[in-house]
C-alpha positions in Angstrom: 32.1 -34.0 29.0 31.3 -32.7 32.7 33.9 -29.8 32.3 32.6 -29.2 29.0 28.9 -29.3 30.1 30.5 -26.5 33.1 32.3 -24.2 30.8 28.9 -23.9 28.5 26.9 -23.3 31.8 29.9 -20.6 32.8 29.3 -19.0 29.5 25.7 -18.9 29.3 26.0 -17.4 32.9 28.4 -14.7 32.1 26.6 -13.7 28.8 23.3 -13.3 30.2 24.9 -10.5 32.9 26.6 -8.8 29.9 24.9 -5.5 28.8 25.0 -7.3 24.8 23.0 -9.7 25.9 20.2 -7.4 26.8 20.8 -5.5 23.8 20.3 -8.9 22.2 17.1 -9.2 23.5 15.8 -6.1 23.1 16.2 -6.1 19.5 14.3 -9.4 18.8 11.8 -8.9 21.4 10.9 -5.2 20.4 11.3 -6.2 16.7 8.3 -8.5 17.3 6.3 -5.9 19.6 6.6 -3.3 16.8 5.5 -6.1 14.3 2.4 -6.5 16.6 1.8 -2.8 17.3 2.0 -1.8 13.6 -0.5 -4.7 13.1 1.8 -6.7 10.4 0.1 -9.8 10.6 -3.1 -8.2 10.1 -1.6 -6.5 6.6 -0.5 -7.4 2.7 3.1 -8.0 2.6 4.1 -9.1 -1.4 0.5 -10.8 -1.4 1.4 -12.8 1.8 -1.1 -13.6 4.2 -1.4 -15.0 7.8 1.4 -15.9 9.7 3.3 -16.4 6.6 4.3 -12.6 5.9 5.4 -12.1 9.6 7.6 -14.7 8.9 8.6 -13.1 5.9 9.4 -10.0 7.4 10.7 -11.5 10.0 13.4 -13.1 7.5 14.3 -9.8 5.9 14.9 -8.5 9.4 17.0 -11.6 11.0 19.0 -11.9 7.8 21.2 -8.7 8.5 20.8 -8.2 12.3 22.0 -11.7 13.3 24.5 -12.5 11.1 26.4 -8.9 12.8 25.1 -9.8 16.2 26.6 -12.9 16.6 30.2 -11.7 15.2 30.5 -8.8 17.3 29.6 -10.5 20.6 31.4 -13.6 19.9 34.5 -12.8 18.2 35.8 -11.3 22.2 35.0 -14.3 23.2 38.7 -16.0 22.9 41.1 -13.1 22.6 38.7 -10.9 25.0 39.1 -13.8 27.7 43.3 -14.1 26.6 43.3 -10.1 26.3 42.3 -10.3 30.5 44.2 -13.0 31.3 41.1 -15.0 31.9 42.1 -17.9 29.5 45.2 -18.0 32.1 42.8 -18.4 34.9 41.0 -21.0 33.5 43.6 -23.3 32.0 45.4 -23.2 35.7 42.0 -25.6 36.5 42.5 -29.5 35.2 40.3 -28.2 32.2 41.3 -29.3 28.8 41.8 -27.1 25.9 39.2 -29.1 23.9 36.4 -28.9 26.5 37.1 -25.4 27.1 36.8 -24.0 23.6 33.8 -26.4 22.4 32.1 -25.5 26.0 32.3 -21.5 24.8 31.5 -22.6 22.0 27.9 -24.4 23.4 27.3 -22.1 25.6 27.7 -19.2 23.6 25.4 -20.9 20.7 22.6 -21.3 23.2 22.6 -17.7 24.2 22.8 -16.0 20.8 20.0 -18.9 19.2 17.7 -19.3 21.9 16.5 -15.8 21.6 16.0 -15.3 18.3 13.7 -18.4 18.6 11.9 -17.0 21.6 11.3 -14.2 19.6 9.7 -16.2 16.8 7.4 -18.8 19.0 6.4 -15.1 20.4 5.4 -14.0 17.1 3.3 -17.0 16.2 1.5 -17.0 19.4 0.5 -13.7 18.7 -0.3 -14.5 15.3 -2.5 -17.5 16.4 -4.3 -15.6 19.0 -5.5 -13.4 16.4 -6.8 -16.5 14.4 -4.2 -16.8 11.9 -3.8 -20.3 10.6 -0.3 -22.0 12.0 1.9 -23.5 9.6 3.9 -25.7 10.7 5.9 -27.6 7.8 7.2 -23.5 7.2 7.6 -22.6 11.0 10.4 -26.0 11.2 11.9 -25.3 8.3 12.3 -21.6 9.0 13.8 -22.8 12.8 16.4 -25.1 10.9 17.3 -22.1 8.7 18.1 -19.6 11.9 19.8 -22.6 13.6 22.3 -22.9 10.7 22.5 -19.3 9.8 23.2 -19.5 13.4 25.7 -22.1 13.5 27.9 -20.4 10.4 28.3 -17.2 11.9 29.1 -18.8 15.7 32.0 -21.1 14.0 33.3 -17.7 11.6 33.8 -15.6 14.8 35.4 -18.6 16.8 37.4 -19.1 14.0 38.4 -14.8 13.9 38.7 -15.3 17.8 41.6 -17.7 17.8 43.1 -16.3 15.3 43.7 -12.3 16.9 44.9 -11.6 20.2 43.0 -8.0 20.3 39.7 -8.0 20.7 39.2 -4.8 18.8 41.3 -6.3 15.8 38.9 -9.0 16.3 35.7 -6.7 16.2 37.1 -4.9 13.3 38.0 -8.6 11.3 34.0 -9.4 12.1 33.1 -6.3 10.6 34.9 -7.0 7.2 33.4 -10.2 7.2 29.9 -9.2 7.6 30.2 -6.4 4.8 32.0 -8.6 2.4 28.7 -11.1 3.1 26.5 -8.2 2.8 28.0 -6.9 -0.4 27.1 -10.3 -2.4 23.9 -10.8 -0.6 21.5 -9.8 -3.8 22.0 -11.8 -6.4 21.1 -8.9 -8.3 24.4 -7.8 -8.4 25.4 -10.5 -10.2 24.6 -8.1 -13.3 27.7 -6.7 -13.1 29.9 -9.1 -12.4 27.9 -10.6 -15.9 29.7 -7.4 -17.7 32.9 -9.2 -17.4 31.8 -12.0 -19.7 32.0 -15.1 -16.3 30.1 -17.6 -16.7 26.3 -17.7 -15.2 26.8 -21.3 -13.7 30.3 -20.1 -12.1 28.9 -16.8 -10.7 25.9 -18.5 -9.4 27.7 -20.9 -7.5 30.1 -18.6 -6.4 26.9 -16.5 -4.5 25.8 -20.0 -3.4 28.8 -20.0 -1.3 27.6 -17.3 0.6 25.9 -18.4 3.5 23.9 -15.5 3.8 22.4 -16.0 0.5 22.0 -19.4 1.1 20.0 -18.7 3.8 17.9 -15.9 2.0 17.3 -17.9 -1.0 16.1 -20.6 1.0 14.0 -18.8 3.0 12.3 -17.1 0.1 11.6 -20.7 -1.6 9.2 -21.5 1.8 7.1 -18.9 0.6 8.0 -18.7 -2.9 8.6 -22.3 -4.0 8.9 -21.1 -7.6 11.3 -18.3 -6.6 9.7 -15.9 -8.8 11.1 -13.0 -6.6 15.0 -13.1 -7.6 14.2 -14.1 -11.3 16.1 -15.8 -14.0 18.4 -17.2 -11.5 15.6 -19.2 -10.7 15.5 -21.3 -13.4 18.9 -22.8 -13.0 18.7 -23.3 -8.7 15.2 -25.0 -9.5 17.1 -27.2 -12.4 20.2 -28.1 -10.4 19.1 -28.5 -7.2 15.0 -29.1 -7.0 12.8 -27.2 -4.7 13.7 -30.0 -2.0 16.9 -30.6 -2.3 18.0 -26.7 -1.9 15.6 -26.3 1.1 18.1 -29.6 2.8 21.3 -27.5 1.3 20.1 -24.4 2.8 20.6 -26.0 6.3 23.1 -28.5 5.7 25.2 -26.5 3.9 25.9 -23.6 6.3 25.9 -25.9 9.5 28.9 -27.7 7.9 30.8 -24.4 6.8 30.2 -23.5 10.5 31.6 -26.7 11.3 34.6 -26.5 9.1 35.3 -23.3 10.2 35.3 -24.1 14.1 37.9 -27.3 14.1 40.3 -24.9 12.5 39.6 -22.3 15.4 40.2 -25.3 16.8 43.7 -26.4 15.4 44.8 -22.9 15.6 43.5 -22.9 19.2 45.7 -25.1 19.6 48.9 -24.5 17.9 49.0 -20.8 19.1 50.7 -19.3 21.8 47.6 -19.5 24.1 48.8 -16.5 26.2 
């Protein structure tokens, strides 16, 4: 546990010199700042009022800027480190293989979520000092949401990074990944997939699988509990699952895809030719 606890801190160190990281935090922070300077939480967005619609926007934003993020930054993280011979460097210390690639694998999870976080408790601040009402049962469930949606996307590109030895076949395996989430992000879509005469129940759970529209479905049901906004498809999340029930699927869901996902970056990690 101590050399994993050292190889998180290593990684937290070395990501917070790295010219992404600041990127990273430029993009959350001055996403908030332009929230506050074109006064969103003092407009209507879809009849949302208060702190709720700057969490809504906030949503829309986060759903397709982190998801990318986090692929692009961490899929280097394995090969980048095998593609310098730093993986070398580090296995010549008595440091196991298993504390070294869950250690990145902390470390590197703390720097992409805490930030995103920040970013948020910013936001309500702001909100609150401008008298908007806080609300809280939405602000936790929103944080559970980012930290799977987090989670999913950290084990995906541990998973590509174990896999690759190149870093930029890596980057380029993270970017077909994040289009091929993007692509079946709307369940709107679905339409024409409908054309082919698939069943509903089978094309809706085949988009359920996608943890981006896992996440942006349950996201939507904190402020739309009916789910009004992504229509007809409503009716059957709401009969299957229960407001409730998807709102604990949305986070457990993703978190154990993410999960999945990481012990066979794991296994390959492993089995591969480390050098």
């Amino acid at each position: 546990m101590k050399n994993l606890l050292l190889i998180a801190k290593l990684d937290i160190k070395e990501s917070m010199r790295s010219k992404w990281f600041l990127v990273y935090l430029l993009v959350f922070g001055g996403l908030m700042a332009l929230f506050f300077v074109t006064g969103i939480t003092d407009s209507v967005v879809m009849g949302f009022t208060g702190l709720s619609r700057l969490l809504l926007v906030y949503m829309q934003v986060t759903i397709v800027i982190l998801p990318i993020f986090i692929l692009i930054t961490t899929v280097k993280s394995i090969s980048g480190d095998r593609e310098s011979s730093i993986l070398e460097y580090m296995l010549s210390f008595p440091v196991s293989l298993k504390d070294y690639y869950w250690g990145k694998m902390a470390g590197r999870f703390t720097i992409v979520f805490l930030p995103v976080i920040l970013a948020l408790l910013l936001g309500i601040a702001w909100g609150i000092f401008k008298g908007g009402e806080l609300p809280w049962k939405m602000l936790i469930l929103y944080t559970a949401l980012i930290f799977a949606l987090c989670f999913v996307f950290l084990g995906i590109a541990f998973f590509i990074s174990t896999l690759v030895k190149s870093h930029d076949v890596a980057l380029g395996a993270s970017f077909v990944v994040w289009i091929t989430l993007l692509a079946f992000i709307d369940i709107a879509l679905i339409g024409l997939m409908l054309q082919n005469r698939i069943s509903d129940e089978i094309i809706i759970f085949l988009a359920l699988l996608n943890p981006m529209e896992v996440f942006r479905v349950g996201a939507i049901s904190l402020f739309d509990p009916e789910l009004t906004v992504i229509g007809p498809v409503a009716y059957y999340i709401l009969d299957t699952f229960g407001h409730s029930l998807f709102i604990v699927f949305s986070v457990v869901y993703p978190i154990v895809l993410g999960m999945f996902f990481a012990a066979l970056g794991y296994l390959s990690f492993k089995k591969r030719d480390l050098l």
